[in-house]
N, C-alpha and C positions, 0 to 999 in steps of 0.2 A: 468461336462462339463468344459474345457476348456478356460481360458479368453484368447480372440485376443492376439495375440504377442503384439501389440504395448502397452496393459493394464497390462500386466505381470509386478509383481514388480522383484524389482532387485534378492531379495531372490529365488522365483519362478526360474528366469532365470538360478542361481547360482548352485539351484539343481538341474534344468534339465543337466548342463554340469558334475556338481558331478557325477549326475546315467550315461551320457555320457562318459566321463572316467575312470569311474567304467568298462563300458561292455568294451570298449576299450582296457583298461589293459587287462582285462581277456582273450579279443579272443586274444590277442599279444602273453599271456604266451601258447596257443593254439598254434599259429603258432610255437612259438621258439620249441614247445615239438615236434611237430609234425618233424619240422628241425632236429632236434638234433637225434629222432628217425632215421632217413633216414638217416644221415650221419651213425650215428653207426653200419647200415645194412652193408654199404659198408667197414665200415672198418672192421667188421667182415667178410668180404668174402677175403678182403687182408692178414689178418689172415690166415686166411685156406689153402691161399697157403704158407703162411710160413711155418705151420703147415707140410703141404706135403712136404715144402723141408726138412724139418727137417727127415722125412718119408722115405724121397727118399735116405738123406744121409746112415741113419740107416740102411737100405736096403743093401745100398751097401759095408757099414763096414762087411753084413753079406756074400757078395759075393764077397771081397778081402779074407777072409778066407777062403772058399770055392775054389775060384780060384787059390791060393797058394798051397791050399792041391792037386788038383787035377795036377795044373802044374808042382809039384814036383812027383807025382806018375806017369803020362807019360812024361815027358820030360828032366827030369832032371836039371831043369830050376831052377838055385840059387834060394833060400826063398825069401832074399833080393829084388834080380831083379823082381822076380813076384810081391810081396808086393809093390813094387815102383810102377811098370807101372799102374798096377790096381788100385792102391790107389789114382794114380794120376787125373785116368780117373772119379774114383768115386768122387772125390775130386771135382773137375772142375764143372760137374753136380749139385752138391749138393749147389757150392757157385751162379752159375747162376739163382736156383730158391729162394736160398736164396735172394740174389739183386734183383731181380724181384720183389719178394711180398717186399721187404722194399723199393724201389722206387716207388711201387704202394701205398703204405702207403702214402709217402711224399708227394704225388700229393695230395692227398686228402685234398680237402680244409673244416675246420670244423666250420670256420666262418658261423654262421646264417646270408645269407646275406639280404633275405627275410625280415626277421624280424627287421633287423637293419634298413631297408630303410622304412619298412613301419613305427619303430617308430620315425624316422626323421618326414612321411609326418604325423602322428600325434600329433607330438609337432609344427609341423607346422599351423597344423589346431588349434588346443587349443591355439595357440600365437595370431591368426586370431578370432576366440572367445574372446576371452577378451578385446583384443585391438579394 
């Protein structure tokens, strides 16, 4: 059983805030894990569109070839000229989803802001404990 608060010696007191920021630390590194997990969700999904643009270039490196062959067999359309326009087209696509997934990247903010603020309010409180 329990002595009244006001009977507690100071040791008593001292260990109750020990085991106190004992559990405290622990659920904080809980939050930050939990944080850091959720961000990395997200910046895995900005990946992936990288990923695709990268995809989508390859693609179309294989359809400026393609496209050369066949517009040199019906039209007679210079190598050069066809290689250009096509390349140019594929080009342009490929850099727009490139920038895309890397501005979606840069937005992503990876600050734990959660955990930063609650370990403010809990040095707040432990400064309030002692004092």
């Amino acid at each position: 059983m329990q002595q009244p608060t006001n009977e507690r010696s100071l040791g008593d007191l001292f260990g109750d805030l020990a085991r106190d920021m004992g559990t405290l630390v622990s659920q904080e590194v809980a939050l930050a894990r939990t944080e850091i997990t959720e961000t990395a969700s997200r910046v895995a999904k900005d990946i992936a569109v990288l990923a695709v643009g990268g995809l989508v270039a390859y693609a179309g490196l294989l359809a400026i070839i393609a496209a050369v062959i066949f517009l040199i067999a019906d039209r007679g359309v210079p190598l050069w000229a066809a290689a250009l326009i096509v390349g140019a087209v594929v080009a342009v696509v490929g850099y727009v989803l490139v920038q895309r997934g890397i501005s979606a990247l840069k937005q992503q903010d990876l600050t734990p802001r959660q955990t930063i603020q609650s370990i403010k309010e809990d040095t707040q409180w432990a400064k309030e404990q002692i004092g």
